[in-house]
C-alpha positions in Angstrom: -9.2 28.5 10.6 -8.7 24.4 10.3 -5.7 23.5 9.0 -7.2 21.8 5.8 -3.3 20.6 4.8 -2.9 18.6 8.0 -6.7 17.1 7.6 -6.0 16.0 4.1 -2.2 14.3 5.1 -3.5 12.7 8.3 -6.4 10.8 5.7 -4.1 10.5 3.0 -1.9 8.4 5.5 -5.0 6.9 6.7 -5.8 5.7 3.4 -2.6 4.6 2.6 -2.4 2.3 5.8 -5.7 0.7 5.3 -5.0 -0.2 2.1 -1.6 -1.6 2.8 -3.8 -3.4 5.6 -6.3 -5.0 2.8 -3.5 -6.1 0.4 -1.4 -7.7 3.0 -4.4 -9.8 4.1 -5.0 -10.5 0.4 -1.6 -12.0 -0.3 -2.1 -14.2 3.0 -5.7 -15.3 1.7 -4.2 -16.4 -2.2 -1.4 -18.0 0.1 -4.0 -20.2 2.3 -5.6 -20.8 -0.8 -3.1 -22.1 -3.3 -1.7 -24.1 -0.5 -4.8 -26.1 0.3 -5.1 -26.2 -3.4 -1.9 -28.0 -4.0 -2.8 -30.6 -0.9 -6.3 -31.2 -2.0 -4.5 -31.9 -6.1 -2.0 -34.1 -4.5 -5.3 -36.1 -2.7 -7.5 -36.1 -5.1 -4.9 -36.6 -8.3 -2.3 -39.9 -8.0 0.5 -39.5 -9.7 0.1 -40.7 -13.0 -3.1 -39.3 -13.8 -1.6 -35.7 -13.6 -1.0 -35.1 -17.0 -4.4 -36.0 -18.3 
C-alpha cells in the first residue's frame, strides 16, 4: 500500500521550496527594477525640476 502521508509531505515541501524559489527571484527583479529606476530619474530629472 503507498504511503499516501509521505507522498503528500514530500510535495507539500516541494511546493513550499518552489515557491520560496519564485518570491526570492521576485524581490531581486523589484530590486533591479527600482534601482535602474532611480538612475534613469536622476538622468532624465536635473535637480530642480524634481518637484514639478
Amino acid at each position: 500500500m503507498p504511503d499516501y502521508e509521505k507522498m503528500y509531505k514530500q510535495m507539500v515541501n516541494a511546493a513550499e521550496d518552489a515557491l520560496k524559489i519564485l518570491i526570492e527571484a521576485q524581490k531581486n527583479c523589484e530590486e533591479i527594477y527600482v534601482s535602474e529606476a532611480e538612475s534613469r530619474e536622476q538622468f532624465i530629472y536635473p535637480e530642480n525640476e524634481r518637484s514639478l
